[in-house]
Residue frames as a rotation matrix with the C-alpha (Angstrom) as fourth column:
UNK 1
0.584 -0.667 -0.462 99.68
-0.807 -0.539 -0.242 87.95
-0.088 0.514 -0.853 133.03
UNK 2
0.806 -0.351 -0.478 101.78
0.000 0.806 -0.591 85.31
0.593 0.476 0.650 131.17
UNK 3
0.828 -0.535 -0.168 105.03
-0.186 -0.545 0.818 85.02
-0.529 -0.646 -0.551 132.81
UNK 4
-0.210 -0.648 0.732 106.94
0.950 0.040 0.308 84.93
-0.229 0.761 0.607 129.70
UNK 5
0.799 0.332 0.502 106.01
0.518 -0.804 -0.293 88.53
0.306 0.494 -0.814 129.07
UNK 6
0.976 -0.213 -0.038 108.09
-0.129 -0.712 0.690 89.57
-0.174 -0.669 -0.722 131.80
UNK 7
0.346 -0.843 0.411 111.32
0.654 0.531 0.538 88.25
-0.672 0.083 0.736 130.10
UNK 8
-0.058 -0.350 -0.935 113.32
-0.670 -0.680 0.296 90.14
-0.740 0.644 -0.196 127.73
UNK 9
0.627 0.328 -0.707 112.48
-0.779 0.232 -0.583 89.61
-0.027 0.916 0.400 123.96
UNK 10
-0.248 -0.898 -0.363 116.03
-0.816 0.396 -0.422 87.73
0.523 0.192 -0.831 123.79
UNK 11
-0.864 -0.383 0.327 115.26
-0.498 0.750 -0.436 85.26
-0.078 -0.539 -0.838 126.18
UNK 12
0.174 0.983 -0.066 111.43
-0.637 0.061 -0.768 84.37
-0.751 0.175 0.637 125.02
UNK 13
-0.527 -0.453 0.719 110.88
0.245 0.729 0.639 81.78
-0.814 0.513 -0.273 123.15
UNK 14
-0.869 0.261 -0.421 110.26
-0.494 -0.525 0.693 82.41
-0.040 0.810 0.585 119.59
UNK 15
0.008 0.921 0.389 106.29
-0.662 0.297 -0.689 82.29
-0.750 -0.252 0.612 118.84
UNK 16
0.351 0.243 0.904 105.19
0.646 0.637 -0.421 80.04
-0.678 0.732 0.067 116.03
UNK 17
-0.867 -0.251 -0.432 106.71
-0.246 -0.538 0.806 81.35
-0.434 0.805 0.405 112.80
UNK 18
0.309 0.929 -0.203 104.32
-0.339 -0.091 -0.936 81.66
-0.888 0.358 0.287 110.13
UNK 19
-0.004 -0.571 0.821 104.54
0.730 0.560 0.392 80.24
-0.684 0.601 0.414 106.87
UNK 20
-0.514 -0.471 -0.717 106.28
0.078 -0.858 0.508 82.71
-0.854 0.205 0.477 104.66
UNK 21
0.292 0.610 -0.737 103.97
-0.262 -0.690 -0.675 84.60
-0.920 0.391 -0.041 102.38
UNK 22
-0.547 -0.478 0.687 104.78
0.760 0.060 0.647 83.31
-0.350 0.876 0.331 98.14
UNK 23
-0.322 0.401 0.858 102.12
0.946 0.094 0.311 85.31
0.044 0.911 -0.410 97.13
UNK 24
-0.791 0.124 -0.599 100.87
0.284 -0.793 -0.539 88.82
-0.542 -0.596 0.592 97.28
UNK 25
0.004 0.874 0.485 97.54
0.868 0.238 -0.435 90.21
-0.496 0.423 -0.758 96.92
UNK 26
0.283 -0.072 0.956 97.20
0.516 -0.829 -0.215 93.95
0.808 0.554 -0.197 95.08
UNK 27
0.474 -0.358 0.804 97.28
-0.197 -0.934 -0.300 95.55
0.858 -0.016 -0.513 97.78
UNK 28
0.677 -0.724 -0.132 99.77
0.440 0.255 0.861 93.73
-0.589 -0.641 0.491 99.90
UNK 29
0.265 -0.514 0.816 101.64
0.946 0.303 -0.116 94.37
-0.188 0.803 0.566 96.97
UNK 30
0.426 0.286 0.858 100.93
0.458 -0.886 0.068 98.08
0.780 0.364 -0.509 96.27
UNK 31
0.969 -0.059 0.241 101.40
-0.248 -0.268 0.931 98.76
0.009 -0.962 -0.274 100.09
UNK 32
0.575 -0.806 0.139 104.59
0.568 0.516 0.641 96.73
-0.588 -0.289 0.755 99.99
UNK 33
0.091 -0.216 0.972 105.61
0.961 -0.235 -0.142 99.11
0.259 0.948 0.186 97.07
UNK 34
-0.138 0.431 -0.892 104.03
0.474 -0.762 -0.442 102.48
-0.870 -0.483 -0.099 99.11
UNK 35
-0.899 0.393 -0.195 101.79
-0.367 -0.428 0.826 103.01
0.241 0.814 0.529 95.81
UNK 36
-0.072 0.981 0.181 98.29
-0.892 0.018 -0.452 103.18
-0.447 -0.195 0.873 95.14
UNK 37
-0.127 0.169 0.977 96.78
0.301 0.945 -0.125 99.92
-0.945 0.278 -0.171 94.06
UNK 38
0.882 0.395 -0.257 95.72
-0.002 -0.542 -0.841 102.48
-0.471 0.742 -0.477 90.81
UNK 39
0.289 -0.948 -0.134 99.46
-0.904 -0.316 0.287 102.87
-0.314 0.039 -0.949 90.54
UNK 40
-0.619 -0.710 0.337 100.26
-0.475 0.680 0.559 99.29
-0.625 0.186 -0.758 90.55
UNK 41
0.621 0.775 0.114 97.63
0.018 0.132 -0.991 98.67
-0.783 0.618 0.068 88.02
UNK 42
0.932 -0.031 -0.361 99.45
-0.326 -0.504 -0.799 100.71
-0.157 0.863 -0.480 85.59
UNK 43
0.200 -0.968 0.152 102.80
-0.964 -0.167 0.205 99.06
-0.173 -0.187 -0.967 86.22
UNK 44
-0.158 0.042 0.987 101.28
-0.145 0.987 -0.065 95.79
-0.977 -0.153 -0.150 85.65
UNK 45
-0.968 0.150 -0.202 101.47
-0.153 0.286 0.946 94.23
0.200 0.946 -0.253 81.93
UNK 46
0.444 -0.263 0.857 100.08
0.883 0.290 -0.369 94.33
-0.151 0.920 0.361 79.73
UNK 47
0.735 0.014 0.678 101.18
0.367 -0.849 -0.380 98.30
0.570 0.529 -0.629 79.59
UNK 48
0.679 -0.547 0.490 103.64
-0.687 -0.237 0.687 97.98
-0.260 -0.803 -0.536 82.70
UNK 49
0.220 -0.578 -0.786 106.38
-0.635 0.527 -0.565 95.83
0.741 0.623 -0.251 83.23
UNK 50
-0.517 0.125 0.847 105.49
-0.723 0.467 -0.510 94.33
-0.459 -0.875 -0.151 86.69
UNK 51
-0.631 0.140 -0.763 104.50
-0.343 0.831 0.437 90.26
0.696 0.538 -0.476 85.52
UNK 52
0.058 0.885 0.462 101.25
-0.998 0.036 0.056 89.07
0.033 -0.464 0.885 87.69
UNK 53
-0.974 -0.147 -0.172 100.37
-0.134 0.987 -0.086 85.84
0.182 -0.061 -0.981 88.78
UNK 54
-0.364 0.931 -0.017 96.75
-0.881 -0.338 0.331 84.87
0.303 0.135 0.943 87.86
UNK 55
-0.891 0.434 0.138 94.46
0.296 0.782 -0.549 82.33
-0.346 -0.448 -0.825 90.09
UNK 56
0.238 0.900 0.365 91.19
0.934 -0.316 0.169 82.39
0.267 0.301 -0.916 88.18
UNK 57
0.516 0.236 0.824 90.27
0.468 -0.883 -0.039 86.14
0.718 0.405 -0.566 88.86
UNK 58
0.873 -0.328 -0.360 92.64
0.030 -0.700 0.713 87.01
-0.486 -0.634 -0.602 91.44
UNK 59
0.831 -0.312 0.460 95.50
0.334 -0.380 -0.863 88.98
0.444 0.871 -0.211 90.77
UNK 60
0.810 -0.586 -0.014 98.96
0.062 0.063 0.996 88.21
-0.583 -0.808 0.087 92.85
UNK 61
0.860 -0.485 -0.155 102.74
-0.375 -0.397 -0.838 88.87
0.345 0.779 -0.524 93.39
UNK 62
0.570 -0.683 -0.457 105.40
0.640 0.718 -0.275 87.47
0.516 -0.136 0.846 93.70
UNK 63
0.856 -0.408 -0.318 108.06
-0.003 -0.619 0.786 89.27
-0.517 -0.672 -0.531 96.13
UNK 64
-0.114 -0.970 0.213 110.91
0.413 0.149 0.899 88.07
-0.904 0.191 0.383 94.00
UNK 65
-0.285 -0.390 0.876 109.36
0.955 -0.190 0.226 89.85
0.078 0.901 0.427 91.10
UNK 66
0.958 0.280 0.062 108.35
0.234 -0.888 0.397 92.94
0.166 -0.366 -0.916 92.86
UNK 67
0.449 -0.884 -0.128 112.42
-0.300 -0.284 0.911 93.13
-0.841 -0.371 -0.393 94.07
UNK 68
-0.186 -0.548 0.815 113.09
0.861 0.310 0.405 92.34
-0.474 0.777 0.414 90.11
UNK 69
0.842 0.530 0.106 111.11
0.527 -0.848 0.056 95.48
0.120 0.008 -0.993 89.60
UNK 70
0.948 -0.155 -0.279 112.56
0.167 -0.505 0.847 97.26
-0.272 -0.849 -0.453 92.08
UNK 71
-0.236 -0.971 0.031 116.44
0.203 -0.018 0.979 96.47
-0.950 0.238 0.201 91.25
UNK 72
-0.457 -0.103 0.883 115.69
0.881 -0.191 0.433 96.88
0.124 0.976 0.178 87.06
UNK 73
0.496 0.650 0.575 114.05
0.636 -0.723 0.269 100.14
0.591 0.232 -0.772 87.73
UNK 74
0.854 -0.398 -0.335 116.87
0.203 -0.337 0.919 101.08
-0.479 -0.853 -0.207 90.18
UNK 75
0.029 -0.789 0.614 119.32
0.781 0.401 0.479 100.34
-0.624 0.465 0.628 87.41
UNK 76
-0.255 0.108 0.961 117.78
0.945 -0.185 0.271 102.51
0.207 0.977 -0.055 85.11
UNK 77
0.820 0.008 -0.572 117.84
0.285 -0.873 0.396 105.67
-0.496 -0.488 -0.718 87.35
UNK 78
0.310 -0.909 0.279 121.26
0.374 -0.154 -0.915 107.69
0.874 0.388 0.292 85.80
């Protein structure tokens, strides 16, 4: 047993941060949403209004346009 476990959280040093995520995959994305990946299909242009980011055949999001989503579809709630 480490004997940093036995410390409170507060007083542990912090592990390695990770480098913060730019990209999401569908279903980080979908999940990050709490929709189906089917769901965020349809929400994705061309017939949606969620804006992909294409790497050869993979299909990723951005977080800052998933929370542009999010807030322009919040707007438009009456």
């Amino acid at each position: 047993m480490n004997s940093t476990s036995l410390l409170p959280a507060a007083l542990r040093r912090p592990e390695k941060s990770e480098t913060p995520r730019l990209l999401l995959s569908r279903d980080e994305a979908a999940k990050a949403l709490n929709v189906s990946v089917r769901m965020l299909d349809s929400l994705t242009e061309p017939a949606g209004a969620l804006k992909p980011v294409r790497i050869g055949r993979r299909v990723l999001f951005s977080p800052v346009e998933l929370q542009r989503w999010i807030d322009a579809e919040t707007k438009a709630i009456p």
